[in-house]
N, C-alpha and C positions, 0 to 999 in steps of 0.2 A: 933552370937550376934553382932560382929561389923559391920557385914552388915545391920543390924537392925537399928542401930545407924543412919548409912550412911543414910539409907531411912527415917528415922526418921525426921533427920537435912533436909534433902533436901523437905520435906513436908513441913517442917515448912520455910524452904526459901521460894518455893513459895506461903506460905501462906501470909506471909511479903511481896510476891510482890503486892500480889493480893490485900490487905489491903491497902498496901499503891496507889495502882492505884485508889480504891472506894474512898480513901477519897484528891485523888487529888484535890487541890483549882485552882479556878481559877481568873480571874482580871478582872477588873470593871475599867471606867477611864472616868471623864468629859471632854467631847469636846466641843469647841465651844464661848470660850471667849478669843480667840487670833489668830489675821487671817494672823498669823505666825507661825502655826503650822498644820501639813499635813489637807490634805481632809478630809472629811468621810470616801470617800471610802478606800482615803490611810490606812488610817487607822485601818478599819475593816479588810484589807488585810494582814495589818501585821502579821494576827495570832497568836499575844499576847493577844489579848482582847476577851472575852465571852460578855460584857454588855459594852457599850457608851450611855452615857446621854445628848442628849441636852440641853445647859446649857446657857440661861433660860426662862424660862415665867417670865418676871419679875414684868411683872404688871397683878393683874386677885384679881377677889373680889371685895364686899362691893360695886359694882353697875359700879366698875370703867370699862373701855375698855381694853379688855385683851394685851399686850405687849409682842412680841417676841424679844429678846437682844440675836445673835450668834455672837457679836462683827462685826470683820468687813468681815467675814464671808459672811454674803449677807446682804439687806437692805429687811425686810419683807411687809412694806410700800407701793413698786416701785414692787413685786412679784417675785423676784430674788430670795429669800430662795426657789421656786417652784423648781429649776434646785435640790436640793438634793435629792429628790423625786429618783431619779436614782440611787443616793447614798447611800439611806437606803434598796432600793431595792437589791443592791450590797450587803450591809453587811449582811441582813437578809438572803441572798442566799447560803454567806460562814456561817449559824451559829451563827451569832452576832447579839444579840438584842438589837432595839435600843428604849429607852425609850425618855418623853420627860420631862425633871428635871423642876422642878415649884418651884422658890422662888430665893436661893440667898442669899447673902450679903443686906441687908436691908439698907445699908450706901444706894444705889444705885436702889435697888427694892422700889416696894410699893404694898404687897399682905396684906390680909385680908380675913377672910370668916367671915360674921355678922350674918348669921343665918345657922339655918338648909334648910332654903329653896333657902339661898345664894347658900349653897354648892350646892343645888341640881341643879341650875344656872349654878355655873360653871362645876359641872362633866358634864351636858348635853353639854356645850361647848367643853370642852377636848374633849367627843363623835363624835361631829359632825366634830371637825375641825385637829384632829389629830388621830383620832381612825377608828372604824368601820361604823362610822356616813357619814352621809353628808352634805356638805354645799357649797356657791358658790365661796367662794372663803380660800381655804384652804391653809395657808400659807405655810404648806412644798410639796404642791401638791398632788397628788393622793395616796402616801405611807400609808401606816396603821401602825403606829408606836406598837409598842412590847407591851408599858407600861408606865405608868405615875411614876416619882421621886417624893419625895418629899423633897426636899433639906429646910427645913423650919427653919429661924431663927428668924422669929419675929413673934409676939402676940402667945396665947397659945389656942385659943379656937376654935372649930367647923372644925379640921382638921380631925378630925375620923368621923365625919360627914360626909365630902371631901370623906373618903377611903370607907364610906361605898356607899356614892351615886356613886363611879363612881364605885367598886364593882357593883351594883345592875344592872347599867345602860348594864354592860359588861356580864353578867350570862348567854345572850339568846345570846352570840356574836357566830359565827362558828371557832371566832380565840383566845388563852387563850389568857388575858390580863393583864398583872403583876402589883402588884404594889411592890415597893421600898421606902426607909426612908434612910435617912443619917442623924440622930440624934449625938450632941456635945456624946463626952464620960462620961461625969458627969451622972452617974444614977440617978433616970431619966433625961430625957431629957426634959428641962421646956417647951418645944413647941411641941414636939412629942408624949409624952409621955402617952397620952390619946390614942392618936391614934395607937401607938403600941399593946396595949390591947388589940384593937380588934381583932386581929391576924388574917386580910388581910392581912397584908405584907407577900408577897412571899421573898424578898433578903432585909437584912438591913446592909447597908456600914456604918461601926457607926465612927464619924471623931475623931479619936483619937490625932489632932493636934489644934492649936492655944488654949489648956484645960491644963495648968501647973499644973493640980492638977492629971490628969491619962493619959498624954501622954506617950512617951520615953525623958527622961532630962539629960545628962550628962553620958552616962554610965550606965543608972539605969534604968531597962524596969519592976519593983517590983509594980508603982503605976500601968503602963500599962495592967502588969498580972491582977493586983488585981478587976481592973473594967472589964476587960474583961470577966473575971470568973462570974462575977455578969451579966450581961449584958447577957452571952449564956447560964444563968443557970435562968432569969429573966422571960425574953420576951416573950409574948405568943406566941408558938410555933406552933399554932392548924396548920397553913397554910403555916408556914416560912421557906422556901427550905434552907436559909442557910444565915449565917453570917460571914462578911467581914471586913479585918483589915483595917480602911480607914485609907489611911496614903498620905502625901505630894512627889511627883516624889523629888522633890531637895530641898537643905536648902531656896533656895528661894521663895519656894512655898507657905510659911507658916509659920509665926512668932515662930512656935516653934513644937516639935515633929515628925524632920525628927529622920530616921532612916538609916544608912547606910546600902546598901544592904550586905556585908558580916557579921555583925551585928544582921541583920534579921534574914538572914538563918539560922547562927551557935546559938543565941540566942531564939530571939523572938519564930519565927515560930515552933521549938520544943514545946514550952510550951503552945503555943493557939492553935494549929494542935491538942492536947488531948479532945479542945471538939468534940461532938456528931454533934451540928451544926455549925462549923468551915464551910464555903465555900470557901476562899479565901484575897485578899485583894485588896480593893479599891484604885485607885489614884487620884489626883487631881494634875494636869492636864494631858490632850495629851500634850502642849507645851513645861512644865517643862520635863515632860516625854523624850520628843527628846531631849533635852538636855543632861541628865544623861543617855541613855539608861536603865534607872531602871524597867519598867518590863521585858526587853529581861533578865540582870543579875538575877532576882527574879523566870521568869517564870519556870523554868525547877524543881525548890526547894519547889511549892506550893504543 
């Protein structure tokens, strides 16, 4: 009988390994708005990160001229973002997808989509000049980027429009093409919100900072739970590989809703690690990131 037990218990340990190995998360993190913070390649090489964003398209839509902003990173302009062409080929080599983030901070951006056939405009641009497409002069060079972001915080209309044209554009590609959302954590999300529905999105980093009404505040991760639960019990799932805690690398990353990493682990992470489509957690930034070393302290706990 006690040997029974013994076999028992030890089934059931590695059952808890193997559970907990399937539902390992992993980390996400924008690069690319501070040209004080490592390479790309460095970057990818760290092997902390699963997904890097370039971050941003800042200008595209409503007829304007699309705009590349990697800080001071390269000048798009003068063809110098071509040299990361090497870089993404790097990262995609160890593993690391790298998508290309579209929107921004609107203080500083100016995006738009005004119709359905705007959209169809720009997904055929995204195609040709960052994807499987071609064109003559592609601003990150010959790379074939992973995936399109959508980091959206201004106007609310003809973004699922966006996810389905570049969706359709990508169907007959030889390479999958993902898309992503980083939607405010307020359910829903007044600018994404449409676009979620359609349940393209493969990965949503939902930002759970600068939103005093469902971030982490003082000690108290209760509102954080509370929309998270709604959020991974919500979203249309048809297509959604998995969902991420976005959260700020440092207190200085973000007016509100860091997190301290022994905090996370012994707290948070138990409680949002219970859903089904839990993936991970998002960071904003690589810079702040070097600073705190917070995904090296976080990765091993995901």
């Amino acid at each position: 009988m006690e040997s029974s037990k013994i076999r028992a218990a030890s089934i059931a340990f590695l059952l808890a390994l193997l559970w907990s190995g399937a539902t390992a998360g992993s980390i996400s993190v924008y690069w690319g708005q501070n040209s004080n913070e490592a390479t790309l390649a460095e970057t990818c090489s760290s092997g902390n990160f699963a997904f890097v964003m370039l971050s941003f398209l800042i200008t595209f839509g409503n007829g304007q001229t699309p705009v590349l902003n990697l800080a001071g990173h390269c000048d798009p302009p003068s063809g110098t973002c071509k040299s990361l062409s090497a870089d993404i080929n790097s990262c995609q080599s160890s593993g690391v997808k790298v998508f290309l983030s579209l929107g921004g901070d609107p203080s500083y951006a100016s995006y738009s989509i005004a119709s359905t056939d705007d959209a169809q405009n720009v997904a055929t641009y995204l195609w040709n000049n960052y994807l499987g497409g071609q064109s003559d002069n592609r601003p990150l060079g010959d790379a074939v980027l992973d995936g399109i972001d959508f980091d959206i915080e201004a106007t609310t209309e003809h973004w699922d429009d966006l996810a389905r044209a570049v969706s359709a554009l990508t169907t007959s590609s030889s390479k999958k093409v993902y898309l992503s959302a980083a939607p405010q954590c307020p359910y829903p999300d007044s600018h994404l919100g449409t676009a979620l529905q359609t349940g393209l999105f493969d990965y949503v980093w939902i930002q759970f900072y600068n939103n005093p009404t469902c971030q982490y505040a003082d000690g108290d991760a209760s509102n954080l739970v509370n929309f998270w639960n709604q959020w991974t019990t919500s979203v249309a799932t048809a297509q959604t590989q998995g969902i991420f805690l976005g959260l700020p690398a440092s207190s200085e990353a973000a007016g509100g809703g860091f997190i301290p990493t022994d905090t996370l682990i012994s707290n948070v992470l138990p409680q949002i690690k219970t859903s089904s489509n839990y993936a991970g957690v998002m960071l904003w930034s690589k810079y702040y990131d070097e600073k705190t070393q917070y995904s090296s302290a976080i990765k091993a706990s995901l």
